[in-house]
C-alpha positions in Angstrom: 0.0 0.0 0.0 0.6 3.8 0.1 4.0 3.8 2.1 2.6 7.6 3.3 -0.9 5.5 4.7 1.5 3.0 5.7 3.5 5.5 8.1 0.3 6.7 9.6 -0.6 3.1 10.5 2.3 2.0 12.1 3.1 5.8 13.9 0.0 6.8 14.6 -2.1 10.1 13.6 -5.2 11.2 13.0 -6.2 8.7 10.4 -4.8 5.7 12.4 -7.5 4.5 13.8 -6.4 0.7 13.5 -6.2 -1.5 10.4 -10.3 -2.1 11.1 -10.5 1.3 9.5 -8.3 0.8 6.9 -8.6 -2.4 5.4 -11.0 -4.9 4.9 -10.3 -8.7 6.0 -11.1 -11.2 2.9 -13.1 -14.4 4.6 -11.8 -17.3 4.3 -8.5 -16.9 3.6 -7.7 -13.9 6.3 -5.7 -12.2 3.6 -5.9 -8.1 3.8 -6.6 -6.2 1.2 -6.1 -2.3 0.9 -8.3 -0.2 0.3 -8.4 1.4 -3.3 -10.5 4.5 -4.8 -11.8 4.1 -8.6 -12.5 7.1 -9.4 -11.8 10.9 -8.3 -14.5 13.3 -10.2 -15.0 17.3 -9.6 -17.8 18.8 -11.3 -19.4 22.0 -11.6 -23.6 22.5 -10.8 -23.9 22.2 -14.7 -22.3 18.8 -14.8 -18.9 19.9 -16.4 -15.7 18.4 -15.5 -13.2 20.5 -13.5 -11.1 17.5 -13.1 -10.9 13.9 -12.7 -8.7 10.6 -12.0 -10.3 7.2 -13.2 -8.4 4.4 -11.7 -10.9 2.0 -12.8 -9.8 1.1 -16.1 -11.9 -1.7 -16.6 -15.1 0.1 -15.5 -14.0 3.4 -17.3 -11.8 2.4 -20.2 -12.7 5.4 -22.1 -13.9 8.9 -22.3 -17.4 7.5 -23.3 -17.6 5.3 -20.0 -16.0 8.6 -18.1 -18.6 11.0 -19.3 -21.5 8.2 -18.5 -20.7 8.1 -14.8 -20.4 12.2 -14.7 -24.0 12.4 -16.0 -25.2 10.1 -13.5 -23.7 11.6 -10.6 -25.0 14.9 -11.7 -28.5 13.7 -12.2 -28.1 12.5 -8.9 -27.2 15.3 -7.6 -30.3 17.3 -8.9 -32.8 14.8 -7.3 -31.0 15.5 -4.1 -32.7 18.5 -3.0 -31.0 19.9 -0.1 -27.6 18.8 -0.3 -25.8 18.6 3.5 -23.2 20.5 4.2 -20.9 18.3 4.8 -19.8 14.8 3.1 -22.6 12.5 2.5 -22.5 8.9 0.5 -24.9 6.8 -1.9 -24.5 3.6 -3.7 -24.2 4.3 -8.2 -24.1 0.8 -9.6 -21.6 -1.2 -8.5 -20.2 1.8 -6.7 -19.8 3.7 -3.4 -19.7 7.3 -3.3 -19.1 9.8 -0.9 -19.9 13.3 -2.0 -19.8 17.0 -0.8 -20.8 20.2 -2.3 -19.0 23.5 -1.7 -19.9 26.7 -3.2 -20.4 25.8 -7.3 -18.6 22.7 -6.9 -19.4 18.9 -6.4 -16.1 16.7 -5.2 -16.8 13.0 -5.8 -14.8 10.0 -4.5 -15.9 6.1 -5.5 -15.1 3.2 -4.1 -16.3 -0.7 -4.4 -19.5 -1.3 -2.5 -17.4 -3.3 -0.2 -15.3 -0.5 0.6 -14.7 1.1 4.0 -17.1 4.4 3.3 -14.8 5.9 6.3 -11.5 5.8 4.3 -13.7 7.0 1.0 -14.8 9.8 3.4 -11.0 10.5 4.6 -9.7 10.5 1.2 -12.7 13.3 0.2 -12.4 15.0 3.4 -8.5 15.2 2.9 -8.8 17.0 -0.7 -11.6 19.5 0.0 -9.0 20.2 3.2 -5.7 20.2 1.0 -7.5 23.1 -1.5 -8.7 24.8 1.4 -5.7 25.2 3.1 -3.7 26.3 -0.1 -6.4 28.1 -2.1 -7.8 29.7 0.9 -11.6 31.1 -0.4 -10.9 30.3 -3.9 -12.7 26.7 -3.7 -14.7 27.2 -5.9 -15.4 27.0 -10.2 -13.1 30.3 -11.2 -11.0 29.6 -8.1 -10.2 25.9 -8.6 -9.7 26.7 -13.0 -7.1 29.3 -12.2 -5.2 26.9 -10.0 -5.9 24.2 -12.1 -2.1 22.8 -11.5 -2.5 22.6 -7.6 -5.5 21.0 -8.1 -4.4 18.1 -10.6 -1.5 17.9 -8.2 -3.6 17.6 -5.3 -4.9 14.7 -6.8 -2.0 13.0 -8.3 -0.8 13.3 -4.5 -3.8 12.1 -2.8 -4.8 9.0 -5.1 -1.8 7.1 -7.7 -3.2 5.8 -11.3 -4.0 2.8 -9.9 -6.7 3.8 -7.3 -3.6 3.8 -4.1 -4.4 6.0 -1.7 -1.3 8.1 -1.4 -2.3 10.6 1.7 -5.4 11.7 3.6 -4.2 14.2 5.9 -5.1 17.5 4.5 -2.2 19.5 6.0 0.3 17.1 4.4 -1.2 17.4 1.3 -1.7 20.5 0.8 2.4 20.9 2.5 3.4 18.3 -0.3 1.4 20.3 -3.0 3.2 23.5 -2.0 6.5 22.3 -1.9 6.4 20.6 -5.5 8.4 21.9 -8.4 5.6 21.8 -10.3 4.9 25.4 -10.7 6.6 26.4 -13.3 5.7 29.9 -14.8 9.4 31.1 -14.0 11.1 28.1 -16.4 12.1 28.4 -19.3 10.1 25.9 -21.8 13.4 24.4 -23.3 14.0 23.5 -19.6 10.7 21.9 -18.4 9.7 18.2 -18.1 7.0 17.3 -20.4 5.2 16.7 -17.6 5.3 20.3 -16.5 5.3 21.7 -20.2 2.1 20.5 -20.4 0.5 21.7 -17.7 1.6 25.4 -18.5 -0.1 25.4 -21.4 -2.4 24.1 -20.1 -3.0 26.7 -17.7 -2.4 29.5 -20.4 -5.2 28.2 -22.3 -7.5 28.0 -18.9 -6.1 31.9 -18.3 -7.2 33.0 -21.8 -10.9 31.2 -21.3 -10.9 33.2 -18.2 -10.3 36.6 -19.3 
């Protein structure tokens, strides 16, 4: 597993609430298995992705299959009604999802139905937290585009490509986020990772839809 979630567990901290919490024993055999996230979604109140990691390939293998499960959480949302201020959960297909609305936004994280809906909830609770604590009153639509790359970050740190979970204390994530070198306005192009190359244009183009 996560060797961050890992340190928790063995050192203690606020998420180490025993492995009870944290994994989930498989019958017969007594084998543990760690707890995995399949999908990361943020969407505005129009249904539009701000952002999103599918780990789930085999449930979301393309953007088709992506754009499917958007739609349904968003027309869940509007039967909702009165959406709770703070995280809630409900069961889409085969899935768990734990859910919480602040300002414009929706922040979505899925999970097996078998999942621990507490670690779901910590993963959730540990992202709106991280973009809280580094975007201050910004979390919001306008906000969250114009710090687009702290946000993509905040997610490649919280959850890997395979569903891991990487980190669910919101202070350490949002301390890991601020310390990358991923801002990179001040280097020069010929000197940037692809990586990074990418995701200043990426926020020049955001910038120019903006203005």
């Amino acid at each position: 597993w996560g060797s961050r979630l890992r340190e928790k567990i063995l050192y203690g901290g606020s998420e180490a609430r025993g492995i009870r919490v944290l994994f989930r024993m498989q019958a017969p055999s007594g084998a543990v298995q760690q707890p995995l996230v399949r999908a990361v979604v943020v969407l505005n109140t129009e249904g539009k992705r701000i952002c999103a990691r599918f780990a789930d390939r085999r449930r979301f293998k393309d953007l088709d299959a992506e754009r499917a499960l958007e739609a349904a959480l968003f027309r869940k949302m509007q039967t909702m009604g009165e959406i709770p201020e703070g995280e809630d959960i409900f069961e889409q297909g085969d899935s768990m999802v734990v859910y919480k609305q602040v300002e414009d936004i929706f922040f979505f994280v899925l999970g097996s139905l078998r999942e621990n809906e507490i670690v779901l909830c910590e993963v959730l609770t540990a992202f709106v937290g991280a973009l809280e604590h580094l975007l201050g009153s910004q979390v919001h639509e306008e906000g969250l585009l114009q710090n687009l790359r702290r946000v993509l970050l905040c997610v490649d740190e919280l959850v890997d490509q395979d569903g891991i979970i990487l980190e669910t204390d919101s202070a350490e994530l949002a301390t890991r986020v601020g310390q990358a070198g991923y801002f990179t306005d001040s280097i020069p192009v010929g000197e940037q990772t692809l990586t990074q190359a990418l995701q200043t244009a990426r926020d020049q183009i955001t910038r120019s839809i903006l203005s």
